[in-house]
N, C-alpha and C positions, 0 to 999 in steps of 0.2 A: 504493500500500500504506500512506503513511505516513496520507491521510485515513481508513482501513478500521479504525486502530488508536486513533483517537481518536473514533472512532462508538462511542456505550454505546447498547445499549437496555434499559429500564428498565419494571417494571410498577407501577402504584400501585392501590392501593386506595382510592377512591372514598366519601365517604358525604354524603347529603343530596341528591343527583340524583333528584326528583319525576318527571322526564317527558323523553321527549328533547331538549327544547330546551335544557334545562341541559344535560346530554351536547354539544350541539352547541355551544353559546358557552362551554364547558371548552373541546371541540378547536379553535376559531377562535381563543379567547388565548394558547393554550399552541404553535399552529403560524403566530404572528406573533411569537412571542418570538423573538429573535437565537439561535444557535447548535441550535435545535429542528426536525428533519429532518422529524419526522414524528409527528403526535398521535392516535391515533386511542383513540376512547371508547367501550366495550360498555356500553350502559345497562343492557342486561340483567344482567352481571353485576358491574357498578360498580367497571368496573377502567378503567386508562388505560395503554396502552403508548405509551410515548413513546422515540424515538428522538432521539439530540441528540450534537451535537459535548461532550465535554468541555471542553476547552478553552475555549471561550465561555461555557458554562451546566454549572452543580453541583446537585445534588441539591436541596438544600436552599433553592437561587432556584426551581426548579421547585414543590415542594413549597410556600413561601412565595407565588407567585403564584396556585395551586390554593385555596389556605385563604385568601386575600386575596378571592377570588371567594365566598367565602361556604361553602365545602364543605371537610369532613373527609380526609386527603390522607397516608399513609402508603405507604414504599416497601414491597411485596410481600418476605419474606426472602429473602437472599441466603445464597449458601455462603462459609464460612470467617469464618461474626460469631459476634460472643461470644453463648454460650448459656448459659442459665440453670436447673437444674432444682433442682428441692427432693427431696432420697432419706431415706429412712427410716435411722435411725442405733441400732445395738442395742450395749450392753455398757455404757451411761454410768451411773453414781450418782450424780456430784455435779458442782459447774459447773467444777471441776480437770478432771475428765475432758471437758467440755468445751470446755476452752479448748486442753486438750493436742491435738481433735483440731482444733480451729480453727487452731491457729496451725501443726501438722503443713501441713494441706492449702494454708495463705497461703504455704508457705514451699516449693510445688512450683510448677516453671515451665510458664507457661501458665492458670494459675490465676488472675482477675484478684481474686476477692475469696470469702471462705466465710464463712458466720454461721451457728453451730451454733445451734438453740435447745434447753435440757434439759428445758424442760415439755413440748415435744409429740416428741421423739425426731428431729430434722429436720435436716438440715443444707441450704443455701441453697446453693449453688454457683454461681460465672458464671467462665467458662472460653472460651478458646481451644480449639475442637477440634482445627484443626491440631497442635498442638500438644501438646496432650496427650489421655488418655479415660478414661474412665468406669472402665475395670477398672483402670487403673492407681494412679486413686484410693482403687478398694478395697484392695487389695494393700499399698498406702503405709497404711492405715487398720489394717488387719490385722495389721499389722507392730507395728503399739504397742497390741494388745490389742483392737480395735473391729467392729464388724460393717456398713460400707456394702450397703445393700441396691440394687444399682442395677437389678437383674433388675426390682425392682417399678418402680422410674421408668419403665419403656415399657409399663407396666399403666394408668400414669395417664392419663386422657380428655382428650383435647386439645379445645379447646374448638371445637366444628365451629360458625363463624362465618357461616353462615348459621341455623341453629337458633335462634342469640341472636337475629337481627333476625325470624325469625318470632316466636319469642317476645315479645319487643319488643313487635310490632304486634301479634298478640295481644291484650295485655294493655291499649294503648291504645285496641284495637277496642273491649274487653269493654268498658274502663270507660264510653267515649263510648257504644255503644249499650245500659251500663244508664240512665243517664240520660235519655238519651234516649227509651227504654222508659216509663220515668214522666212522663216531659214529656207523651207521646203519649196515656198512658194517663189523666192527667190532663185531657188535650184531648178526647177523648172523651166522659170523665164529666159535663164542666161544657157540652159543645155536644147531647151527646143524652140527657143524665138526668136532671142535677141543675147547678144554678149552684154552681161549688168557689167558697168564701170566699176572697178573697184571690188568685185566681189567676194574676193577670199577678205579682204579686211573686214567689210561687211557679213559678212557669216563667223567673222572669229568675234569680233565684239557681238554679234547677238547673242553668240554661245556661252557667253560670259556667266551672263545670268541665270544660265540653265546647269554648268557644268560649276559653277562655283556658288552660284545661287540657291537654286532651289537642290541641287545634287550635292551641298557642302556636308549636311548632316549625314548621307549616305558615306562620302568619304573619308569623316569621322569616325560613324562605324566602322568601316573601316579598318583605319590603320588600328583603333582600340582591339579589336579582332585578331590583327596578326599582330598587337604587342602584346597580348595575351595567350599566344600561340592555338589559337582557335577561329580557324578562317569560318565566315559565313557566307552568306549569301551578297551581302555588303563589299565583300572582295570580288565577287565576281561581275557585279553590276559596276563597281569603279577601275576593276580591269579591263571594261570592254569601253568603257566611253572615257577615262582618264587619260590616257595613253594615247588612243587614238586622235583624240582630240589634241593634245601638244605637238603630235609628231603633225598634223595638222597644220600648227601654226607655222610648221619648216619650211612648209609650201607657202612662206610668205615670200622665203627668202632664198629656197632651192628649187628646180624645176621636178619635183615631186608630187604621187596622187599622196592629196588632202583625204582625210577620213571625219571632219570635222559634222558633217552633216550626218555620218551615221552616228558620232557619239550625242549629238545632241539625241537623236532620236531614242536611241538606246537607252539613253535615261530618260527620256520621256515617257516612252512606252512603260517603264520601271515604275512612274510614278501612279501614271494612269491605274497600270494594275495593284499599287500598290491601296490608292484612292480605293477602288471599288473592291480590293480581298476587306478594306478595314468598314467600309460599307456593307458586305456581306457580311460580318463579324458578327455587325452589329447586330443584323436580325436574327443570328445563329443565337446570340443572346440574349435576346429578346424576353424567355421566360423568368428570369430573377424582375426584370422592370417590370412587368406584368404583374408580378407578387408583388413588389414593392409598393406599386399605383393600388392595387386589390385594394391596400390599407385606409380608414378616413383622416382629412386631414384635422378635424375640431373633433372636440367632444364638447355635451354640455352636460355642469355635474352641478350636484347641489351640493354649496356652501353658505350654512348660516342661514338655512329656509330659502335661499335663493337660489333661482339656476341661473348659471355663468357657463358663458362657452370659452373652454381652454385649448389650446394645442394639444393635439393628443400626447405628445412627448412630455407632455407637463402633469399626466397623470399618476397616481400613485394609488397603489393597492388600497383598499379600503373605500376607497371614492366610490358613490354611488353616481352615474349617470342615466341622465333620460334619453330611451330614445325614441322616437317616434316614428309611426308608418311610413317607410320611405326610406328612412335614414342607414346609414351602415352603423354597425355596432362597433366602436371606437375601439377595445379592446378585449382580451378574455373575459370574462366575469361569472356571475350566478347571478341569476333573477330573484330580486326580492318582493319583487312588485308588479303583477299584472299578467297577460297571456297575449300570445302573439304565435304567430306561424312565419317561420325565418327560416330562409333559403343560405341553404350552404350549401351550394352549389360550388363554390369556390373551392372550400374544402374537402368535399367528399365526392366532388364530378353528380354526383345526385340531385337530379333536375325536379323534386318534388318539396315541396316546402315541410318542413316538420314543427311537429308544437313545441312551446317553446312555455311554460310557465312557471311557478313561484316553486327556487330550490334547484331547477335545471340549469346545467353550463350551458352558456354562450361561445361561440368563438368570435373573435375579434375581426372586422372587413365581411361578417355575413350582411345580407340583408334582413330589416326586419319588414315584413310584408303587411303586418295586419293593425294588431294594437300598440298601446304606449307599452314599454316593456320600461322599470327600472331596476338598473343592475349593477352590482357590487363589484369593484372592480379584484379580481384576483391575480391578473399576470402583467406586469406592461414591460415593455423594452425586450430584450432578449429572448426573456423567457417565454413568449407569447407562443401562440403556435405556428401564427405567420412566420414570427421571426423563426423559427424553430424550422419550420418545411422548405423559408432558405437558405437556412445553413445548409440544413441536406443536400440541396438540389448543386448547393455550392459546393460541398464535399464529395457529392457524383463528379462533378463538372472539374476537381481537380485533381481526381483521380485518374491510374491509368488502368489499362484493361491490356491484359498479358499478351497479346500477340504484337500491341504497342513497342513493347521489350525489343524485339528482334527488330523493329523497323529502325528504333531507336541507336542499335547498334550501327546497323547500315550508316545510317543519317549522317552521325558523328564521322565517318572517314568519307563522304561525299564531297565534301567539298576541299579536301584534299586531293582526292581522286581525278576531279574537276582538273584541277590547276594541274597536276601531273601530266591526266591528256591532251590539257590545251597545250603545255610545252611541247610534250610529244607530238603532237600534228603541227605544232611550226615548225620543227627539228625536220621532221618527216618531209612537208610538204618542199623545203631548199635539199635535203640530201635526194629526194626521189621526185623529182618535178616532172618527169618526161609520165612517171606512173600516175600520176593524178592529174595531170593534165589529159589523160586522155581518160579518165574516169568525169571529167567537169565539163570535157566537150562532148560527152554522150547525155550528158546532164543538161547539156545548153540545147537541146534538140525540142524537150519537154518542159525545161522549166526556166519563161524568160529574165529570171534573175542571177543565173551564172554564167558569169564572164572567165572565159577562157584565155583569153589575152591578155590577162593582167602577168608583168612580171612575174615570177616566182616568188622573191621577198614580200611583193603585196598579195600576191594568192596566201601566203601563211598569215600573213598578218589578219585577212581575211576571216581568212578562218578559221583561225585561234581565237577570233576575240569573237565567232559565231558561238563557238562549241561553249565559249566563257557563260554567252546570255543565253543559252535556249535550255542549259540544266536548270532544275526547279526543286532544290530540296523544301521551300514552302509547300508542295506539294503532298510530299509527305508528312511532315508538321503538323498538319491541317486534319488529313486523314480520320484521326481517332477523336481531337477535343470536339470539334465541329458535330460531329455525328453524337457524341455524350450529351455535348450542348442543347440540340434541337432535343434528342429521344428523355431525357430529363426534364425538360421543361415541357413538353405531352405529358409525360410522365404526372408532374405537380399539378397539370391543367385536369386530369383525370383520376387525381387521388389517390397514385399511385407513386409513392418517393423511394427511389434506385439510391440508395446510400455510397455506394460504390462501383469505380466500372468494371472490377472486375465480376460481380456478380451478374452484368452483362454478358460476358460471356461464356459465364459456367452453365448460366441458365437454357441454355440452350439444346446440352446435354442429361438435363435432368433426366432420369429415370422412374425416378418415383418422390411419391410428396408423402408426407405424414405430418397429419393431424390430430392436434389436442382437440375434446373434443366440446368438452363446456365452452363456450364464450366463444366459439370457434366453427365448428361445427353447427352447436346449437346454438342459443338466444342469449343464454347465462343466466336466465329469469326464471326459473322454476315455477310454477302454475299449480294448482291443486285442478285433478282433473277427474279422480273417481274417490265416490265416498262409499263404502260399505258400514252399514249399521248390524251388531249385534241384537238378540232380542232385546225387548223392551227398552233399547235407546232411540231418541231421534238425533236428525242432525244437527241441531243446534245446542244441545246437551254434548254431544263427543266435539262439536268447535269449539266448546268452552273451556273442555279441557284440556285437551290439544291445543287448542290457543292460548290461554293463561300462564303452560308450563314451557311450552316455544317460545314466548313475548322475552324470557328470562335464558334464553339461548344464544348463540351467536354462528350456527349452522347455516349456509347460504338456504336450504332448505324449509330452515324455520320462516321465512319470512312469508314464503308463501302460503303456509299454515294461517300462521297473522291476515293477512289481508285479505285474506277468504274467509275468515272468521269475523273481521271489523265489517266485510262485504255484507252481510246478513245481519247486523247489526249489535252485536255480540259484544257485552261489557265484561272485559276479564276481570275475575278476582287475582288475591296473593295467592304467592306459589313459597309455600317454606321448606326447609329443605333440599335445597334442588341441587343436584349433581350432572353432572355433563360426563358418559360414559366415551371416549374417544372410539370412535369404530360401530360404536352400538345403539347409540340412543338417550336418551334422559331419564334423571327419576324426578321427581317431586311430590311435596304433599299439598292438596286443594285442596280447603274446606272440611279440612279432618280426613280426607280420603288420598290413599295412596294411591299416586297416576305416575307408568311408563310409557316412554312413546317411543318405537323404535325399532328395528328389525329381528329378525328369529332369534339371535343369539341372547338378546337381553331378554326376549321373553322367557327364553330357556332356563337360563340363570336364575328368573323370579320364579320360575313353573307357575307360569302363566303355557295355559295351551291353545293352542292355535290349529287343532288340528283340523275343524271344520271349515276353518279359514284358506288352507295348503292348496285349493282348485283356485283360488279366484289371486292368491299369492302367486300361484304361477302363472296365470293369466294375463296379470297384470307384469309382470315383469318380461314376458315375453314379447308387451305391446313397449318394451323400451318405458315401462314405467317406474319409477322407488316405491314401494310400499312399504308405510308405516304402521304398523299394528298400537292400536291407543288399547291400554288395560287400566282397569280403575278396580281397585281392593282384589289385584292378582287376578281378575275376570277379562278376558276381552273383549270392548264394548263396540268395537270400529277397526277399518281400515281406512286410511287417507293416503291414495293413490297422488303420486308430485309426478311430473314431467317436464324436463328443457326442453322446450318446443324447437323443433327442427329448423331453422335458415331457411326463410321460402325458395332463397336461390343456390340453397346447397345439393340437393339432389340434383340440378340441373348443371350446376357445374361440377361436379363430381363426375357425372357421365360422361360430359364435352372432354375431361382429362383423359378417363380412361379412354377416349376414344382417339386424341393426340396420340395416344400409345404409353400416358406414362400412368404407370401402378401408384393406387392412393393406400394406405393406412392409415387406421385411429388409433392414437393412443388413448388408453381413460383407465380411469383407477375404478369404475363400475364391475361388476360380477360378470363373470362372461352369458351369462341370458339379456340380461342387459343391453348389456353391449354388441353380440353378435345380433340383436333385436332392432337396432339403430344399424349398426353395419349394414344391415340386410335392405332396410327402409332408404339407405341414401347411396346404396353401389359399390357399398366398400370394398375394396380386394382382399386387405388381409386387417384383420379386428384382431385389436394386441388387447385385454380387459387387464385389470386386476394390477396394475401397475401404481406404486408408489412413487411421489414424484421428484426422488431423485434416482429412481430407475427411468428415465425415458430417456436420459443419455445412451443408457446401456440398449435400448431400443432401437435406437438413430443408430448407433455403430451397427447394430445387428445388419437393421437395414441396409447398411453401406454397403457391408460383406454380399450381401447380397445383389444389390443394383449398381454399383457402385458410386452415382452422383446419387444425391437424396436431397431435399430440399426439407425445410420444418415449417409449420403453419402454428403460430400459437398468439395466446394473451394476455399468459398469466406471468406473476414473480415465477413459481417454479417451471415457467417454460425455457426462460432467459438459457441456461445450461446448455437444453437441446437446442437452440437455435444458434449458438455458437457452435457445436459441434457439427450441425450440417451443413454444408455445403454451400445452401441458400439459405437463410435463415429469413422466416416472410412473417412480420406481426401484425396481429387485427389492429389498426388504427383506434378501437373502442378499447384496447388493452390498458393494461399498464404503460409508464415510460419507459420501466427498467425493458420492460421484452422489446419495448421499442427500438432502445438503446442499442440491443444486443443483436438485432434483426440489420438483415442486408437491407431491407426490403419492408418499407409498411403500407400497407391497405387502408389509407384514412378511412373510407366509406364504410368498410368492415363486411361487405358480405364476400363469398368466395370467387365472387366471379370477376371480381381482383385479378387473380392469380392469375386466370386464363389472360387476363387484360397484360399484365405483368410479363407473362413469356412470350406473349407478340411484339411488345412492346420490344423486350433485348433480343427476340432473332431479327429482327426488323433492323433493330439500329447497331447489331454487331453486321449484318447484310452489309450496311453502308457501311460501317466499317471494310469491311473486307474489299467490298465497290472503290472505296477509296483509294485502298492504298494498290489495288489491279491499277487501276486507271492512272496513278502518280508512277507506280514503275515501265508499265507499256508507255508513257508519254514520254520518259527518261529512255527508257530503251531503244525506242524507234528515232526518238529525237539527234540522241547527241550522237549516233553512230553517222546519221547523216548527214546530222554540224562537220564532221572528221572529214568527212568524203569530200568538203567542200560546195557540196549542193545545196544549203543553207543561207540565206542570207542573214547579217547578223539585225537586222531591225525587226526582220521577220520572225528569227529566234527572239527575241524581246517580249515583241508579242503577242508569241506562242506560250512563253516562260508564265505571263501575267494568264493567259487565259486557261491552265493546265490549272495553277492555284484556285482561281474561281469555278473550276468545274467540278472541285471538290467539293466546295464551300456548299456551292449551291445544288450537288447531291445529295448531301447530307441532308438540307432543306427539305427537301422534296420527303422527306420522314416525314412531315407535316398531314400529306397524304393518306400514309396507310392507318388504312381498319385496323382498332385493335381491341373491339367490342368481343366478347363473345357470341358466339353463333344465335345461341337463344336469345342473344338481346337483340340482333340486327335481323 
């Protein structure tokens, strides 16, 4: 425990990652660093989760060895840091009333500093929220005459930080392909119209600002790249237009062919594809902003008999808010007040409204549909569920999934490999000119962009710096996050949270599932569903005493005893004496009379007999029933027949599984009539009964031996065990957190047809996985053989290079498409 407590995990934000290879020599230094567990890097969405002992390694040595490698490196926010907002300030005239309310708000605890300004009405705030909030500084402001407007601060646009780097690129597309546009167009004029005066000076000054302008940060990645001895993709985009481009400017002054108009293009093209991969990004990530917006931005809560609308961030457990018809539910809570029907749709993909009244949890960003509902606030910040399903989708998303591994090896010496062969085919093409020249003039027959007449010196230079730009290690990069990214955020839209990728693709080989089967299987609700009366008892006599000595129980069973007893109107007396038999049943004394409630074995023990009761005992247990035998002064007076009512949609998807091909099991700690009574009712293959529940591990391994992938279905504390052990571990979303915790895999909605939803879900998005990275190596394989040969041009490889990356991207998208309903639901 004491190592569990000095493990942080940590996300960062990434910037200046060109291609995967930087992503991969970030994870190689940061998971050779001392005290660093675990690094892993999503190119796609320029984050880094790192897991690390504290004790050895701090933030800020992490942070310093990221930005020492050449890239931009910021810890993701954390809950409970000082925050800072600007609010609109009304009632000031002059800078007295300024200062009054400056030095009011410095002199509240929690407040680390305030700077009023009186020309634009503003006040600056940086605070403690623990500690203090937002209405409290209006209140304190109000108090000496002022108006804080904090309702408008959650009006204000947060800055959606992907937007900015689409913009960004953008703006350094436009500028590099206007330039370029006149370079080009100027190259035209002066080769098929007219000779332009001055030309090459003009095409080297307009290059200026393409090869040193908008192409400077490229070159910077760059040389940081190879002084870190980890070329990327950066080295090969500034080898083919750097170079090119100087020797360019020779032909000012030697009667030399100029390459000036390809390097500009070349970076052009670079940027272009570079604009639209980080445009595509965005909508691969698309599902976190989705959850994000899900959230409301006010609440309003009662303080001091009054309702006030606060920022939601400004709330705190205990608060009670109102919400009304229409309104989204601001945060977690419990209803203390009223009835409503609220759509959680969000959270559980379930398109029917549920009721929703006094003592029921809410979840936070549902809709309430009907009435006023007020509700007690129980979660805010972190802990909320929102915030909770996007951590998950975060921890999918920066996760890798094992066939990643091998790609990742490749990756790392590609751009090595790269530069190796562009040497070797300039070396090639001056020692063997006569052989590839007649390989470029069979080439110039069908393709009119190879020139056979060029010198040999510039036939290599040609096409060495082709072979440079048409290889695409972004392509492979892209490959696995892209695909996690889009099939994770279906995933959350559907209620379905993939905790990890690699349970993406284990999922696929499942063989068989096992199932817990209380709360799982069945409803977790137990029902009174047959009552048998001894002579001369009625049924409201054997409720009374089965309820009075259940009331003083803590049996999941009792309760529905109780409520089928208050149901008929049933006032219980005292129960003295009462004992709780573990495994057997209760005793107690009502009313001077000895009452047990409880199965054969206790009756046994009392000799109490049952034996006219043994037809309708086995009866009832054969229909998957518990049968309680109630005896009053050693006589028995009743049976009260319980049942967990079946999952409307578990026999139907129980069947859909077995008929995918993969074998289901229950596990339950019920009697085997019981249980094989239930098996039988919902399709089961193999019914495990009589299980104690730290034997269902021993279960799950069985099953291993047996199938060899095994997946776990459960919901309880004691399932946590077996779903670590299996392979997939899958929690009912209505469970516990700990099974939650310990699940690959949770099913917010809770019913089984999840699961089927769940393995379409990862064969679906390991497919594009697989789609991906085919398509990234056939693009490399076909490409640069034919960069070598000369038959390439190098603008053309450019981009080829840019649009290899995007057909990743936008494969992966295309997951948006597929069905991954179960059959019986579509």
């Amino acid at each position: 425990m004491g190592n569990e407590n000095k493990t942080n995990k940590t996300t960062f934000n990434i910037e200046g990652m060109s291609c995967s290879s930087c992503a991969l020599n970030i994870e190689k230094k940061l998971n050779k660093t001392e005290g660093v567990k675990q690094a892993n890097i999503n190119f796609a969405a320029e984050k880094a989760q790192v897991e690390y002992d504290k004790d050895k390694v701090n933030l800020d040595q992490l942070t310093d060895i990221l930005q020492d490698l050449g890239y931009g490196a910021k810890v993701e926010s954390e809950a409970n840091k000082i925050e800072k907002v600007t609010l609109k300030l009304k009632g000031m005239t002059c800078s007295s009333c300024a200062n009054n309310v400056e030095k009011t708000l410095n002199k509240m605890e929690g407040i680390v500093q305030a700077n009023v300004n009186l020309a634009v009405e503003k006040v600056s705030v940086e605070y403690d929220p623990a500690k203090i909030r937002l209405i409290d500084m209006k209140r304190k402001v109000s108090g000496i005459g002022f108006d804080l407007m904090i309702d408008e601060e959650s009006d204000q646009q947060e800055v959606d930080e992907d937007e900015v780097k689409v913009q960004k690129a953008k703006k350094t597309m436009l500028t590099s392909v206007a330039f370029t546009t006149a370079i080009m167009g100027l190259m035209i004029v002066h080769m098929f119209i007219t000779p332009v005066p001055f030309y090459l000076p003009i095409v080297a000054v307009l290059g200026i600002p393409i090869i040193f302008g908008t192409g400077l940060p490229v070159h910077k990645a760059s040389f940081k790249a190879l002084k870190n001895k980890s070329p990327n993709m950066d080295v090969l985009v500034s080898l083919g237009s750097l170079p090119p481009y100087l020797i360019g400017l020779l032909g000012l002054f030697l009667p030399i062919q100029t390459f000036i108009e390809m390097a500009t293009t070349i970076m052009s093209f670079h940027l272009v594809g570079k604009y639209l991969e980080v445009k595509a990004k965005g909508r691969a990530s698309q599902a976190i902003k989705k959850l994000i917006q899900m959230g409301a931005k006010t609440a309003k809560i009662i303080i001091d008999g009054e309702e006030v609308e606060v920022p939601v961030k400004d709330l705190q457990v205990g608060d009670i808010m109102v919400v009304r018809p229409g309104e989204k539910i601001p945060t977690d809570g419990v209803v203390v007040d009223g009835s409503s029907l609220v759509d959680e749709s969000m959270a559980t993909g379930e398109s029917m409204p549920v009721k929703r009244e006094k003592d029921h949890e809410v979840i936070g960003a549902t809709l309430n549909k009907q009435g006023l509902l007020k509700i007690k606030v129980s979660k805010v910040g972190k802990d909320t569920f929102l915030s909770q399903v996007i951590k998950m989708v975060e921890e999918c998303q920066g996760s890798k999934v094992p066939i990643q591994e091998f790609a990742d090896r490749i990756t790392g010496y590609f751009v090595p490999i790269i530069m190796v062969l562009t040497l070797g085919t300039f070396i090639s093409f001056n020692v063997f000119p006569d052989f590839h020249h007649s390989i470029m003039a069979w080439g110039a027959n069908y393709l009119p962009w190879v020139n056979p007449d060029m010198t040999p010196l510039t036939t290599a230079f040609v096409t060495a710096t082709a072979v440079l730009v048409i290889a695409c290690p972004c392509a492979l990069g892209l490959g696995t996050p892209t695909a996690l990214m889009v099939g994770s955020g279906i995933g959350a839209e559907k209620g379905i949270l993939i905790r990890n990728g690699e349970a993406v693709q284990t999922f696929k080989d499942i063989k068989a599932i096992a199932f817990d089967k209380t709360g799982t299987i069945t409803k977790g609700k137990p029902e009174v569903t047959d009552i048998s009366l001894g002579d001369e008892v009625d049924e409201k006599t054997l409720l009374y005493f089965a309820g009075t000595i259940e009331e003083a129980s803590e049996h999941p069973l009792a309760h529905s005893i109780i409520e089928k007893a208050k149901s008929v109107g049933i006032k219980f007396g005292e129960v003295k004496e009462f004992n709780a038999i573990v495994g057997k049943g209760v005793i107690g004394n009502i009313d001077g009379h000895k009452v047990l409630v409880g199965n054969r074995k206790l009756m046994e023990e009392n000799q109490v007999d049952y034996a006219s009761f043994e037809k309708s005992l086995v009866n009832l247990e054969e229909e998957a029933k518990t049968a309680m035998m109630v005896a009053k002064d050693d006589v028995l007076i009743g049976i009260i027949a319980v049942a967990d009512p079946i999952k409307e949609e578990s026999i139907e998807a129980i069947l859909e599984l077995e008929k995918m091909g993969i074998k289901t099991a229950m596990i339950t700690g019920d009697n085997k009539r019981t249980a094989l009574a239930i098996g039988k009712k919902v399709g089961i293959s193999h019914v495990i009964s009589e299980v104690l529940p730290d034997g269902k591990v021993d279960e799950v391994v069985r099953l291993q031996n047996q199938y060899d992938t095994v997946a776990m279905v459960g919901d309880g504390i004691n399932d946590a065990p077996a779903l670590k052990q299996s392979n997939v571990g899958i929690a009912i979303g209505t469970g516990t957190d700990i099974a939650i915790e310990a699940a690959d895999v949770t099913l917010v909605r809770g019913d089984l047809g999840g699961i089927i939803s769940a393995i379409k879900l990862s064969k679906a998005t390991f497919r594009k996985i697989k789609e991906n990275y085919f398509w990234a190596w056939f693009y490399n394989a076909i490409a640069i053989p034919v960069a070598m040969l000369g038959l390439l041009h190098p603008m053309i490889g450019a981009a080829a290079m840019s649009i290899s990356s995007l057909n990743v991207v936008y494969n992966s998208l295309r997951l948006k498409k597929v069905n991954i309903e179960p059959q019986y639901k579509s």
